[in-house]
VEXROFI-712311 format. One record per residue (C-alpha): x, y, z. Coordinates in nm, 3 decimals, padded with zeros to 5 digits. Layout:
BEGIN
east_north_up
X_Y_Z;
...
// end
This chain:
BEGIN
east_north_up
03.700_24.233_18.642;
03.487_24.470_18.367;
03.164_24.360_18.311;
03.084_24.021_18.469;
02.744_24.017_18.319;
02.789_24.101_18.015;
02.493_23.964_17.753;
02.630_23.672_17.504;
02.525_23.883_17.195;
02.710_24.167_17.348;
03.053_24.001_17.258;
03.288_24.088_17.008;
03.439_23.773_16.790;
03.816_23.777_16.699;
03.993_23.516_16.490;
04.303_23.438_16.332;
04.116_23.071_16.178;
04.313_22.885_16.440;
04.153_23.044_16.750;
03.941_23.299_16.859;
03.895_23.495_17.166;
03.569_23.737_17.292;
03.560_24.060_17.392;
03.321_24.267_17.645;
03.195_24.645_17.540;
03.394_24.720_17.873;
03.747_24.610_17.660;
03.777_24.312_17.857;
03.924_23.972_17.680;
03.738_23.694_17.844;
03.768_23.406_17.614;
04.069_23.285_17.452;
04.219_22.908_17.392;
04.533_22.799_17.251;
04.665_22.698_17.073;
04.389_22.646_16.876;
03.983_22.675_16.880;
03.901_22.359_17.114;
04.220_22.386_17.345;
04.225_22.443_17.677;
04.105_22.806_17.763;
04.432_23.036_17.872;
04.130_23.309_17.950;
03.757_23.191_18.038;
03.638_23.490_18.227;
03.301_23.426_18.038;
03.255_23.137_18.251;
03.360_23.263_18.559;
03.522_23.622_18.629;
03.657_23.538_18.920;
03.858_23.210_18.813;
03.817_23.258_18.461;
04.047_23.545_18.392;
04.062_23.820_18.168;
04.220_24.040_18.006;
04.114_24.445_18.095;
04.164_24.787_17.968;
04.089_25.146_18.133;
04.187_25.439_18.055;
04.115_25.734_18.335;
03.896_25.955_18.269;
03.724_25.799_18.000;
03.489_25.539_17.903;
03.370_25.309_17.594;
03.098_25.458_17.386;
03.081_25.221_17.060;
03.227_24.925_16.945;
03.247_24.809_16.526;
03.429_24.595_16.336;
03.681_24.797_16.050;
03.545_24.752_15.729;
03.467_24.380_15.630;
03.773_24.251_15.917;
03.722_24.135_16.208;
03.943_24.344_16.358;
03.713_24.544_16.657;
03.749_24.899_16.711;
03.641_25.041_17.033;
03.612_25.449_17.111;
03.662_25.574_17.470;
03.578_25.950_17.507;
03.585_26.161_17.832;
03.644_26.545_17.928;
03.839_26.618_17.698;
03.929_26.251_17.588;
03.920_26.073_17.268;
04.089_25.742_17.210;
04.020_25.447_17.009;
04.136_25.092_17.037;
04.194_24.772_16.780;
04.154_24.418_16.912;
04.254_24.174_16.653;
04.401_23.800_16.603;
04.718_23.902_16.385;
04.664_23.746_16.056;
04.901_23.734_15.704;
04.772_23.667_15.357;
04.904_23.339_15.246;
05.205_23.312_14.955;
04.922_23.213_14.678;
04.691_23.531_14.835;
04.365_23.294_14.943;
04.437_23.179_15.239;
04.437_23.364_15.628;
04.779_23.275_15.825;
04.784_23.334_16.158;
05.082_23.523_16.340;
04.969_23.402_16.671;
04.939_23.695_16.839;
04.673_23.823_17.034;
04.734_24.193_16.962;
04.538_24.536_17.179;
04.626_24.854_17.015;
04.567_25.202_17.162;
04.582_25.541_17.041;
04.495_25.889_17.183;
04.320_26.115_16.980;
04.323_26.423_17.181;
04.375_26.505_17.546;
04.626_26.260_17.760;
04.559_25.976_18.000;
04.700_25.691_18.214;
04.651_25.368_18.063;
04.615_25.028_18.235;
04.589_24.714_18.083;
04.613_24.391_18.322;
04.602_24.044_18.216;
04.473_23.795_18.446;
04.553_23.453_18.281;
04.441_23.135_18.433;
04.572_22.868_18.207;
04.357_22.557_18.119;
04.016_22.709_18.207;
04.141_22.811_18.542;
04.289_22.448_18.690;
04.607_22.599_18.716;
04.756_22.931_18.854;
04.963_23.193_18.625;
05.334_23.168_18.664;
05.524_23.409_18.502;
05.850_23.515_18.469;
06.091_23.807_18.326;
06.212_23.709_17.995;
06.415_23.970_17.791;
06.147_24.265_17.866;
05.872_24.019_17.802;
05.731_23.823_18.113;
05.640_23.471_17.954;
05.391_23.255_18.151;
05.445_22.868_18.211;
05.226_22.721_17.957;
05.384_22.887_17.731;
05.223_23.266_17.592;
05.473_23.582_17.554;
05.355_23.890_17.686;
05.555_24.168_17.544;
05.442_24.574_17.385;
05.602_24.880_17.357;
05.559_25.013_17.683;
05.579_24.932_18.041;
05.522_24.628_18.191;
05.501_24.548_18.523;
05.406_24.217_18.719;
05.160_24.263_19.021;
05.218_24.150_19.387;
04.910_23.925_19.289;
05.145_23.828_19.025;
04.909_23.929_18.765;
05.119_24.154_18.487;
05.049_24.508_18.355;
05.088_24.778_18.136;
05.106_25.143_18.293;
05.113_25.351_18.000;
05.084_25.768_18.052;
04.893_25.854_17.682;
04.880_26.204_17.536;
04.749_26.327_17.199;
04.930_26.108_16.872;
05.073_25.902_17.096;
04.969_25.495_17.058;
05.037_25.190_17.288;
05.069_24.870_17.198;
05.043_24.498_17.426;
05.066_24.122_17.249;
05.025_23.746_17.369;
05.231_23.513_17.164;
05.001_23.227_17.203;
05.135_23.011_16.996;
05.520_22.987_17.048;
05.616_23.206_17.311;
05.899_23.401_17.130;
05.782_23.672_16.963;
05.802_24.043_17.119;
05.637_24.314_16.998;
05.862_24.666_16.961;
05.800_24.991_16.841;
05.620_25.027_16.510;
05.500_24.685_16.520;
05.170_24.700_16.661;
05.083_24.926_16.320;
05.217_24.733_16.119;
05.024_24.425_16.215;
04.684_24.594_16.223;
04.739_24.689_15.856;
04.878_24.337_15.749;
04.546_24.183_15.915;
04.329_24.489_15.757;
04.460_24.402_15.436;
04.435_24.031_15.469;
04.046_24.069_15.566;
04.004_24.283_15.282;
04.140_24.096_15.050;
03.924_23.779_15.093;
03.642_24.011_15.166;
03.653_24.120_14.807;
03.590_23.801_14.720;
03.283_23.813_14.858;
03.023_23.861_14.559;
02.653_24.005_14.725;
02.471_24.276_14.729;
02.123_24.140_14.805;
01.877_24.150_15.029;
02.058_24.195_15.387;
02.393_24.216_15.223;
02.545_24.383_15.547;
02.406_24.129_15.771;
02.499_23.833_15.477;
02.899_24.007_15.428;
02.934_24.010_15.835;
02.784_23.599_15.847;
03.059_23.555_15.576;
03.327_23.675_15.810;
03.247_23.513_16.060;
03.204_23.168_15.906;
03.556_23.237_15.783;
03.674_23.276_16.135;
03.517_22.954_16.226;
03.676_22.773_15.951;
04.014_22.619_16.047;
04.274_22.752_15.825;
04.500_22.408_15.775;
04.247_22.102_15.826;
03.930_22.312_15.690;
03.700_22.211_15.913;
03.415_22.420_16.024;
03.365_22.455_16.394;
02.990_22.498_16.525;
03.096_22.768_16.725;
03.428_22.869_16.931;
03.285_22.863_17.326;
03.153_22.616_17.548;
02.911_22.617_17.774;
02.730_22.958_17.681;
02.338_22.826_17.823;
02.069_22.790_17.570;
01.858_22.886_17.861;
01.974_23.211_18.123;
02.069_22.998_18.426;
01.991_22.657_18.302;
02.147_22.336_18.267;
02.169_22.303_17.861;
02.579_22.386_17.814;
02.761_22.229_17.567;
03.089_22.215_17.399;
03.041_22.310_17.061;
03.402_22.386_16.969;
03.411_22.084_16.689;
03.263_22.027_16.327;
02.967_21.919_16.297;
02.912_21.733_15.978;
02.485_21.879_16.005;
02.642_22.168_15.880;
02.753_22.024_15.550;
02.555_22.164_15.260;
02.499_22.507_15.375;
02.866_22.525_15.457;
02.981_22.413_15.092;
02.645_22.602_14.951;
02.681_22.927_15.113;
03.084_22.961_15.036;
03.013_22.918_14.694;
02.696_23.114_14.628;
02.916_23.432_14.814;
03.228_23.318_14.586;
03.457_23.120_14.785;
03.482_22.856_14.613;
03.864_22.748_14.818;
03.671_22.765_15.158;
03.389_22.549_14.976;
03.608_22.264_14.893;
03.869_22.276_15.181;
03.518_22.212_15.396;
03.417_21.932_15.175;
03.793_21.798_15.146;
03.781_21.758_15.520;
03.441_21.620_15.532;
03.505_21.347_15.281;
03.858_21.250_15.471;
03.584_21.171_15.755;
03.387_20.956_15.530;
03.610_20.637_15.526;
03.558_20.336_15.228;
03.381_20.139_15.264;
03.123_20.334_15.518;
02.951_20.164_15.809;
02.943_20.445_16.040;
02.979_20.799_16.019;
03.009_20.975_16.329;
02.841_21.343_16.319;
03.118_21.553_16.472;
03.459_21.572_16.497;
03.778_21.781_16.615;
03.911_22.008_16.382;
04.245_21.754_16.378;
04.038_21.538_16.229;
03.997_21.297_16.562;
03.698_21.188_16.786;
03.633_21.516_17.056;
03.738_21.452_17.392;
03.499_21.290_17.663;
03.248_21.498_17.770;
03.422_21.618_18.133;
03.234_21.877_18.398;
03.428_22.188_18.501;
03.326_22.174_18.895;
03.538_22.469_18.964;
03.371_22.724_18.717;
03.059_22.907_18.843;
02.934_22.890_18.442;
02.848_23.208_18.249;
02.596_23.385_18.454;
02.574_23.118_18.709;
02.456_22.843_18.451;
02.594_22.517_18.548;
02.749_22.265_18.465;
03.043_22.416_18.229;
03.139_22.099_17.990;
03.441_22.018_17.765;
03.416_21.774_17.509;
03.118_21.623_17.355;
02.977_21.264_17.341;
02.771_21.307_17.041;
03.023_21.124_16.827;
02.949_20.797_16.945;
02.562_20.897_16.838;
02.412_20.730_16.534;
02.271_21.034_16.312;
02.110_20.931_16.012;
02.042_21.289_15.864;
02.406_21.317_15.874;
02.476_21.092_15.508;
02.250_21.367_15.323;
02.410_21.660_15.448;
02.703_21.518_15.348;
02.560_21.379_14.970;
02.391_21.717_14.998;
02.699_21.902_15.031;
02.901_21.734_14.726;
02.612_21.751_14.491;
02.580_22.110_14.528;
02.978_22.109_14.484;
03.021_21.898_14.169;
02.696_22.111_14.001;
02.901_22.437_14.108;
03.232_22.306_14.004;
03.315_21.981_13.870;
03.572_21.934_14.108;
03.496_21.569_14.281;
03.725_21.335_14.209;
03.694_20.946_14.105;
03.770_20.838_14.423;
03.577_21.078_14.636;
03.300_21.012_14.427;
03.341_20.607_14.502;
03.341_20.740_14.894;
03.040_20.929_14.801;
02.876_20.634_14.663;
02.965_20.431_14.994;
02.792_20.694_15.178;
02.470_20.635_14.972;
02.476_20.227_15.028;
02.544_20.308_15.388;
02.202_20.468_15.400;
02.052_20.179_15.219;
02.128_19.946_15.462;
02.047_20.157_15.782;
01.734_20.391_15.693;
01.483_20.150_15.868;
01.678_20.189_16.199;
01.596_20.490_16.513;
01.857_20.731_16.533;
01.934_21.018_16.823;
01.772_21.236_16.502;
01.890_21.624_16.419;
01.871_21.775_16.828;
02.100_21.490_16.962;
01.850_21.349_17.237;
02.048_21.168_17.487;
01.672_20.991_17.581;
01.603_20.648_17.305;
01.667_20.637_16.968;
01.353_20.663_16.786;
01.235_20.752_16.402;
01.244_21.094_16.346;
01.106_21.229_16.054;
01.363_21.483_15.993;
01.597_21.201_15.954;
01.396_20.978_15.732;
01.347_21.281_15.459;
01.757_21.295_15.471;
01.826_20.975_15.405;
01.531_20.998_15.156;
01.769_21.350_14.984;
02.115_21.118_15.066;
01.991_20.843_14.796;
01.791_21.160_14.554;
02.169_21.329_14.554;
02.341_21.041_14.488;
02.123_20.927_14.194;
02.151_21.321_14.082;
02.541_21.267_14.135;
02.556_20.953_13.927;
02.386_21.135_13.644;
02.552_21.442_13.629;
02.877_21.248_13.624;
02.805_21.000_13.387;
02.841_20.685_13.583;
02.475_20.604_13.596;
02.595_20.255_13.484;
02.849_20.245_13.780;
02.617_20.209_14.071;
02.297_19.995_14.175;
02.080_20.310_13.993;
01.787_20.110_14.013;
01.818_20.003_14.389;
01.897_20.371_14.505;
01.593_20.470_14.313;
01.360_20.195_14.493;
01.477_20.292_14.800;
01.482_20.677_14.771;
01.058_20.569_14.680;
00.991_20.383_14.936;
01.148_20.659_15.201;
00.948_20.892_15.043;
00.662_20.678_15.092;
00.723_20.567_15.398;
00.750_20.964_15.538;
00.395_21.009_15.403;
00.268_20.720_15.587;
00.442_20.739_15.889;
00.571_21.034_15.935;
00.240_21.276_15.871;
-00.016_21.285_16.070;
-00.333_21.249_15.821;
-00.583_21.330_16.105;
-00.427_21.668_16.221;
-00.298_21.751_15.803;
00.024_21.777_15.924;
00.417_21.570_15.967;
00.498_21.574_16.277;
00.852_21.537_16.510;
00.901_21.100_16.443;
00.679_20.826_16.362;
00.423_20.770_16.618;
00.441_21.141_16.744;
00.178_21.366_16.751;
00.419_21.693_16.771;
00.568_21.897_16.578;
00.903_22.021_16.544;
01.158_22.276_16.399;
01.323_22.006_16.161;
01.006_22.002_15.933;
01.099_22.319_15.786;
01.376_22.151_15.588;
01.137_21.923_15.385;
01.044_22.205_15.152;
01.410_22.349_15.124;
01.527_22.010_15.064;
01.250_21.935_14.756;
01.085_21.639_14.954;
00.780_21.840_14.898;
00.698_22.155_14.677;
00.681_22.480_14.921;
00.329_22.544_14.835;
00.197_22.199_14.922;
-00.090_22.196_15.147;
00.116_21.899_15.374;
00.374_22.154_15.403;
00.202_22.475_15.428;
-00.018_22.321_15.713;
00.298_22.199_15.876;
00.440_22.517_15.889;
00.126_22.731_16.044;
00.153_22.415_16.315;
00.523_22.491_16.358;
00.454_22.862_16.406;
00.130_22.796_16.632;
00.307_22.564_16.852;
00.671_22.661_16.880;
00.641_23.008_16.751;
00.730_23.295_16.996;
00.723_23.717_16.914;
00.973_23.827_16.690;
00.967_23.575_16.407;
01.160_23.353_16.679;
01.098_22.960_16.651;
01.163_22.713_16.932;
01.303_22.381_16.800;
01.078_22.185_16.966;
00.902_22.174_17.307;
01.104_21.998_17.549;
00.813_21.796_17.737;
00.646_21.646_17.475;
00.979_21.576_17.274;
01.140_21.377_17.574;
01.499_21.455_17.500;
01.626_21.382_17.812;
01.683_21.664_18.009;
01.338_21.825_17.982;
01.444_22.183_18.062;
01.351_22.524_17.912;
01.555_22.713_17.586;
01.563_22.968_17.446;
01.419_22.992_17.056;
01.612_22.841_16.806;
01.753_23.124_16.563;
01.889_22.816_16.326;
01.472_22.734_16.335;
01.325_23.089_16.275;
01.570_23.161_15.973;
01.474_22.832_15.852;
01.120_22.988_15.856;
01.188_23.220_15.725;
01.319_23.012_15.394;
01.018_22.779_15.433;
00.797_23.110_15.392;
00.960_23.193_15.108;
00.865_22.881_14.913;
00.508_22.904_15.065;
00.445_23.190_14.847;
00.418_23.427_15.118;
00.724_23.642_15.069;
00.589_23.971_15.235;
00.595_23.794_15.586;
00.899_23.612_15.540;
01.035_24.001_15.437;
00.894_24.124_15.769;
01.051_23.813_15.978;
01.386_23.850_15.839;
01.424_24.250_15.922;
01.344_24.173_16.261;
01.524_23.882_16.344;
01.879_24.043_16.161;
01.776_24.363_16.372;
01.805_24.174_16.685;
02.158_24.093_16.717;
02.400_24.295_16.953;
02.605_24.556_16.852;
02.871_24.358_16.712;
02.624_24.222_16.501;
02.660_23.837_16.482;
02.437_23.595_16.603;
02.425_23.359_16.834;
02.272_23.023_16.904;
01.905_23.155_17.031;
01.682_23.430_17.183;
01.506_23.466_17.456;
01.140_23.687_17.341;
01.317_23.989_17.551;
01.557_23.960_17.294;
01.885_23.821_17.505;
02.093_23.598_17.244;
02.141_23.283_17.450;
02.413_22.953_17.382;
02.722_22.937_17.206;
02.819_23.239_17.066;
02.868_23.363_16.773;
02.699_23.040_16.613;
02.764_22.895_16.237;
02.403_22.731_16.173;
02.253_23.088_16.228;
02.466_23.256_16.044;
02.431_22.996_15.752;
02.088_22.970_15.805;
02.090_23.371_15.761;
02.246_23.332_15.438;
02.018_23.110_15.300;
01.733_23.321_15.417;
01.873_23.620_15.240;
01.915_23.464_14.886;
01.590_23.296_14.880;
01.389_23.643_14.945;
01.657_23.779_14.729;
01.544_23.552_14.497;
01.252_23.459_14.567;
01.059_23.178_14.286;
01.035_22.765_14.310;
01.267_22.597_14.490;
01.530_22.628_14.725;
01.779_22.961_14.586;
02.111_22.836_14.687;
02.064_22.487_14.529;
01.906_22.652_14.238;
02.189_22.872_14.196;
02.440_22.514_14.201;
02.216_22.375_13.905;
02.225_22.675_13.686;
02.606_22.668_13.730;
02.640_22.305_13.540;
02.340_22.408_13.307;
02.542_22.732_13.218;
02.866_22.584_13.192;
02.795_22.297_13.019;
03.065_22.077_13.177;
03.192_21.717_13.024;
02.895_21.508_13.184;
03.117_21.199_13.056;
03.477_21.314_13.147;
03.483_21.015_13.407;
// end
C-alpha cells in the first residue's frame, strides 16, 4: 500500500479543526481519526501499512511529481504527469466559514478530487479502512449508491464504486481530458453523499474559508512564508468548538528512527500557553487568541491546588496510556501508545505559562474578566505555596521528581505576571502585592544560588546538576535575565557545546546524564534550536541567529511544516506536524524581525496597552 516508508516530514497535513488526516507524496491517506483529533484512528497506515490501512490513488500511466498546498489553505494539491498525462489532485478536510465569518466549520468530509488535464487514464482509488487503529475489520455495506462501513463513515463520489472480494471498496474511474472525479468519507455522520458538481463546489467553499482567515493574517517579516504556513497549521491544530490547542494530531511518530520514545500527543498541553495566545495575536487573531485562553482558564478551577498540564480537547483528563501490541509502529518503532499519563504529573512551569499567557492577553486586549482574573490570581497563590517542591519539570521525566531550574524561573515569571497583572488592572490593593513580590525575590534568588553553577559560569538542568539543558534558553526570553548577561551568554555557548548538533539543531538534553527514565537516543529538539535561535537574538549576535534560522526553516519537507525533531541527516522525527516548533518558529521570526532588548512578541503585547491607553482602573 504506496509508500510504506515514507519520511515523517514528507507528509501532507489536512484539517477541518476537528480532525486531521496525513497524506504520502505517493497520494496515499494514512492517518485519519474520527470523529475528532484524539479518536480512535479509522486509517493508521502510518503505523503499520499492513494493519493500518489507507487510503490510495493511481492513475496508469502516470506518476506524482510535486505536491503544495493552494494558496494560504491547507487544501494539498498533487500533479501526476506521464506520456502524454497531466492531472492534478485536491485533498482537503471540507470546511465552511462560520455565520459571523471567523470561525472554520467543518462539513465532515474527507474529500479527494481529481481532474485530467490532458490525455485520458484509468483511475483507481481504494480505501482500506481498519476502524479503531486496526482492532477491528471493515464491514461495509451498499447503502443508496454509497457503501457505508459499520462504525459509521459514508463512502460515496460521482463515479463508480465497487467493493473488493477482499471487501475493501473502490473507485474505477476511466479519465480523459476536462473530465474530473470526485470520492468522499462522511466521517462524521454517515449520511451525506457526494453527486455531481459537488466535489467543486466544496473545494471552493474550503478555498474561500482558508482565505478568508488567512487574510487575517498580518506579516510580512522575516520568514513570512515559513511564519503564514506555521499560522495555518496552528489553526488546524486548534479545535474549532472547545478551543483547545492540540500538541500535535498523531501518536506514536518516534523521536528516535526505530526507538522506543512514542507518545500520544493528540491533547493540549497547557506548556504551550503563552506562545499560543502570543503568537495568534502578534499575526492578528485575536478570536483564536482568546478561545485558547478561554479554554485554558476553564482548566484552571477556583480555588487552585492542582493544575494538571494536559488535557483532551473535551476538556477531560486523556485516556490511560494503553500499548497497541498489534501495530508494527511507524517504521518498525515500537511500542505505538494511546493516551498519555502526564496529567497526573505535577508541572510547576505550567502556572507561568498560563499567567504568561493572560498577561500578554490583557496588555494586547483588555479582555480578562473579573472573575478570570480572581482564577488568575488563584493560580499565582498556588505557586506560592508549592515552588519549594520537585516537579517531573518541562520534558516530563517519568524517573523522580527533582528541582529543575527551568521550573523554578516559571514559577519565578508566574508571580512577576501576576504582580504585572495586578498593576495593569488596577487591583494592586486586591491581592497580597507584597507577598507575591517577596516570593517572586526569593525565586529569583534562589535560581542564582542553586540553580547556576558558579564554578563552571553557567545554570545548569536542576539544582544539584552539573548539566545543561535546552530549557535554559527560556530564561532570557522570559526577562529572568537580560540576553546579554554573561550568566546567560555563557549558558548558551554550554548549551550549543554540549547539546548542539550541525544545522543549528539543539538536543533538549542528553539522555544519560539527565536520567529521565528511559535513557534512549532522540533526535534534536526543533522546539530547542528555534529557541536558540531567539536566545541569540537577545545575545546581540543577530548575524548567527540569521544564519541558524535560514537553515533550520530550509529543512522541512516539501509540504513545508515541521515536525517534532531532526535527525543531523536531516529526517524530521516524532509527532508530526508539531505546534511548539511551529510556535517556536514564530517567535524566532519576529525577534530577528525585530531584533532590540527583550523578548519581540511580549514587547509587541506592552506597546499595545502603552499605545492604547486603556482604563487601568475600569475594574
Amino acid at each position: 500500500m504506496g509508500d510504506r516508508t515514507t519520511p515523517i516530514g514528507d507528509h501532507g497535513f489536512l484539517s477541518d479543526c476537528h480532525t486531521s488526516a496525513l497524506t504520502t507524496p505517493d497520494g496515499t491517506i494514512t492517518w485519519l481519526c474520527a470523529p475528532r483529533f484524539d479518536g480512535p484512528a479509522f486509517l493508521s497506515g502510518i503505523l503499520d501499512p499492513d494493519r493500518g490501512g489507507g487510503w490510495t490513488m493511481e492513475i496508469q500511466g502516470a506518476r506524482p511529481v510535486g505536491r503544495a498546498y493552494v494558496e494560504d489553505s491547507l487544501v494539498l494539491e498533487t500533479r501526476w504527469e506521464g506520456e502524454g498525462l497531466t492531472l492534478v489532485g485536491h485533498d482537503l478536510l471540507a470546511v465552511r466559514p462560520s455565520a459571523q465569518g471567523t470561525g472554520l466549520w467543518r462539513e465532515g468530509l474527507l474529500v479527494r478530487i481529481i481532474e485530467c488535464r490532458s490525455g485520458s487514464t484509468s483511475v483507481r482509488s481504494r480505501l482500506q479502512a481498519r476502524p479503531d487503529f486496526g482492532r477491528s475489520a471493515a464491514s461495509w455495506r451498499h447503502l443508496d449508491g454509497a457503501l457505508q462501513e459499520a462504525s459509521g463513515p459514508l463512502l460515496s463520489g460521482d463515479r463508480a464504486l465497487v467493493l473488493l472480494e477482499d471487501e475493501d471498496p473502490e473507485f474505477r474511474v476511466e479519465l480523459s481530458e476536462g473530465e474530473t472525479a470526485v470520492f468522499a468519507l462522511d466521517y462524521l455522520r454517515g449520511e451525506r453523499r457526494i453527486f455531481p458538481g459537488e466535489g467543486h463546489a466544496l473545494l471552493r467553499t474550503t478555498l474561500d474559508a482558508w482565505r478568508l482567515w488567512s487574510d487575517r493574517t498580518h506579516y510580512d517579516g522575516v520568514g513570512a512564508s515559513h511564519v503564514r504556513r506555521s499560522a495555518l497549521v496552528l489553526r488546524g491544530l486548534l479545535h474549532e468548538e472547545s478551543g483547545g490547542l492540540i500538541a500535535a494530531p498523531t501518536t506514536s511518530l518516534p523521536e528516535d528512527p526505530g526507538g522506543v520514545r512514542n507518545w500520544d500527543y493528540r491533547y493540549v498541553w497547557h506548556r504551550d500557553a503563552a506562545l499560543v495566545v502570543l503568537a495568534f495575536l502578534r499575526l492578528g487573531h485575536e478570536e483564536e487568541a482568546g478561545s485558547y485562553l478561554r479554554f485554558l482558564l476553564r482548566m484552571c478551577g477556583h480555588p487552585i491546588g492542582w493544575i494538571p498540564p494536559v488535557q483532551a480537547v473535551d476538556e477531560r483528563p486523556p485516556p490511560e496510556e494503553e500499548i497497541l501490541d498489534h501495530l508494527a509502529g511507524y517504521g518498525g518503532a515500537r511500542p505505538v501508545r494511546i493516551g498519555n499519563a502526564a496529567y497526573s504529573q505535577h508541572q510547576l512551569d505550567v502556572y507561568g505559562h498560563i499567567l504568561d499567557a493572560a498577561l500578554c492577553y490583557e496588555e494586547a486586549t483588555g479582555g480578562l474578566e473579573p472573575g478570570q482574573l480572581a482564577q488568575l490570581d488563584s493560580v499565582v497563590e498556588a505557586v506560592r505555596a508549592l515552588w519549594r517542591e520537585p516537579d517531573n519539570g518541562p520534558w516530563e521525566v517519568r524517573s523522580s521528581p527533582r528541582h529543575w531550574t527551568n521550573s523554578k524561573v516559571y514559577a519565578w515569571a508566574c508571580l512577576d505576571r501576576g504582580i504585572q497583572l495586578a498593576r495593569i488592572t488596577g487591583r494592586e490593593d486586591r491581592v497580597p502585592l507584597a507577598e507575591w513580590r517577596r516570593a517572586a525575590e526569593e525565586i529569583h534568588e534562589d535560581v542564582l544560588a542553586h540553580g547556576y553553577d558558579t564554578a563552571g559560569g553557567t545554570f545548569v538542568q536542576a539544582y544539584g546538576a552539573n548539566n545543561v539543558d535546552g530549557s535554559l534558553l527560556r530564561i532570557p526570553l522570559l526577562g529572568f535575565l537580560e540576553g546579554t548577561d554573561p550568566r546567560v551568554t555563557r549558558t548558551l555557548e554550554r548549551v550549543e557545546d554540549e547539546l548542539g548538533e550541525g544545522n543549528g539543531l539543539v538536543h533538549r538534553y542528553d539522555p544519560e546524564q539527565t536520567d529521565d527514565g528511559i535513557g534512549t537516543p532522540e533526535g534534536a529538539f526543533l522546539l530547542c534550536s528555534f529557541d536558540m535561535v531567539s536566545a541569540l537574538v537577545l545575545a546581540g549576535r543577530i548575524d548567527e541567529a540569521r544564519r541558524r534560522f535560514e537553515v533550520l526553516c530550509e529543512s522541512t519537507g516539501e509540504p513545508g511544516i515541521q515536525a517534532e525533531g531532526m535527525t543531523a541527516e536531516g529526517t524530521q522525527t516524532g509527532n508530526h506536524p508539531q505546534a511548539f516548533t511551529q510556535l517556536a518558529l514564530i517567535e524566532a521570526a519576529v525577534n530577528l524581525d525585530t531584533a532590540g532588548d527583550g523578548e519581540a512578541l511580549h514587547r509587541w503585547a506592552r506597546t499595545r496597552t502603552r499605545g492604547e491607553g486603556p482604563d487601568q482602573a475600569r475594574r
